[in-house]
matplotlib code that plots the C-alpha trace (Angstrom):
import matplotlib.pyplot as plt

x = [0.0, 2.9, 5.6, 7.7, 7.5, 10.3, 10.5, 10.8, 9.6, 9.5, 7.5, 6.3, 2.9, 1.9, 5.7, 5.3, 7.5, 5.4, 7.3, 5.8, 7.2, 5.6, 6.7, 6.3, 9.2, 9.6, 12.0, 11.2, 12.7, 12.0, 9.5, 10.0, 9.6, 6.0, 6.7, 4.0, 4.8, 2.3, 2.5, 0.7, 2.2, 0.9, -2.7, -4.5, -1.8, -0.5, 2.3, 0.3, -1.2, 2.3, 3.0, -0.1, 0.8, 4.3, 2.6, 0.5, 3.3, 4.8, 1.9, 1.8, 5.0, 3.5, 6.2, 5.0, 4.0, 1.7, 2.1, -0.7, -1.7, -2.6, -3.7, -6.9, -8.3, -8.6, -11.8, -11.1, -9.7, -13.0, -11.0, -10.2, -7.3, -7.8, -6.4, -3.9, -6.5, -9.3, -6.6, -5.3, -9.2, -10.2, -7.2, -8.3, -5.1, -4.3, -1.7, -0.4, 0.4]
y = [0.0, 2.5, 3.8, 4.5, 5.2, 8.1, 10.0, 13.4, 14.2, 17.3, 17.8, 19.7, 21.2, 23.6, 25.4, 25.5, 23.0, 21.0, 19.3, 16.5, 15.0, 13.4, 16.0, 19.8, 21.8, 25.1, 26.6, 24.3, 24.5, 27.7, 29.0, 32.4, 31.8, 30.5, 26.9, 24.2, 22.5, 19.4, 17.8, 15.9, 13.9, 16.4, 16.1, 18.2, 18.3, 21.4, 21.1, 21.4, 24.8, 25.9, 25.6, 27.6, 30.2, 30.2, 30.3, 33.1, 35.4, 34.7, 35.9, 39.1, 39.9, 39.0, 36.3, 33.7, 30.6, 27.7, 25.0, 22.6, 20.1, 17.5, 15.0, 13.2, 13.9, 17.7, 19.1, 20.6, 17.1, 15.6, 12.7, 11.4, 12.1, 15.0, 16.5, 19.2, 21.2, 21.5, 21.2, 24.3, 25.7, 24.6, 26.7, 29.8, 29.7, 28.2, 26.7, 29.6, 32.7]
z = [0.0, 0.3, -1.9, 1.1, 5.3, 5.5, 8.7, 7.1, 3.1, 1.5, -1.2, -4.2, -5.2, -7.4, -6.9, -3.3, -0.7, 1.8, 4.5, 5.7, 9.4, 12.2, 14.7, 14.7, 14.0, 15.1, 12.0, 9.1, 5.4, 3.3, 6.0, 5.3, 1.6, 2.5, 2.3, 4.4, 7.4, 8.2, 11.0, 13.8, 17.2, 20.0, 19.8, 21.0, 24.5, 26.3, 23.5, 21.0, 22.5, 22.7, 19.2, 18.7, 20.6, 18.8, 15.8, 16.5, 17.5, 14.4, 12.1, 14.5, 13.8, 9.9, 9.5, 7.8, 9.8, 7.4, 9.8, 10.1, 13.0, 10.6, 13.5, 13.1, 15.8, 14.7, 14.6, 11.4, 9.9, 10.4, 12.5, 9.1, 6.8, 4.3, 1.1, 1.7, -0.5, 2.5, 5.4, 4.1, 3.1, 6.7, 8.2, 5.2, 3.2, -0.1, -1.9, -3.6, -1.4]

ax = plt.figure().add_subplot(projection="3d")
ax.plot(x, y, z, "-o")
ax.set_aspect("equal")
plt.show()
């Protein structure tokens, strides 16, 4: 059923990196050049409300920050896996910004 189980992928769609990992990081790859970080392992914890908060501060500061919680058990992810065309139209952002 799968091509590969990697860790850590980056990807390409529609000109614009996503990089897929398990775990949230903080500073991924081309962030500042609007790239996409999904991600999932903290839930819906404390951490995960940190990372949020991070997040947050980051678009005040109007840094770019397009990382995605991607867990199923997301509201938003309907506690099933989705496209990355409605995870990103759930979270009002597209794939070209």
């Amino acid at each position: 059923m799968f091509d590969e189980i990697v860790p850590y992928k980056e990807i390409v769609i529609d000109d614009t990196l996503v990089v897929l990992c398990h775990y949230p990081i903080m500073c991924w790859k081309n962030r500042m050049r609007n790239s996409i970080h999904l991600y999932a392992h903290v839930h819906t914890s404390e951490v995960a409300d940190v990372i949020e908060d991070y997040k947050q501060t980051l678009i005040n500061l109007q840094q770019p920050c397009r990382m995605y919680n991607v867990g199923c058990m997301k509201k938003y992810m309907k506690y099933a896996p989705q496209t990355l065309e409605t995870i990103l139209q759930s979270n009002n952002d597209s794939i070209k910004k």
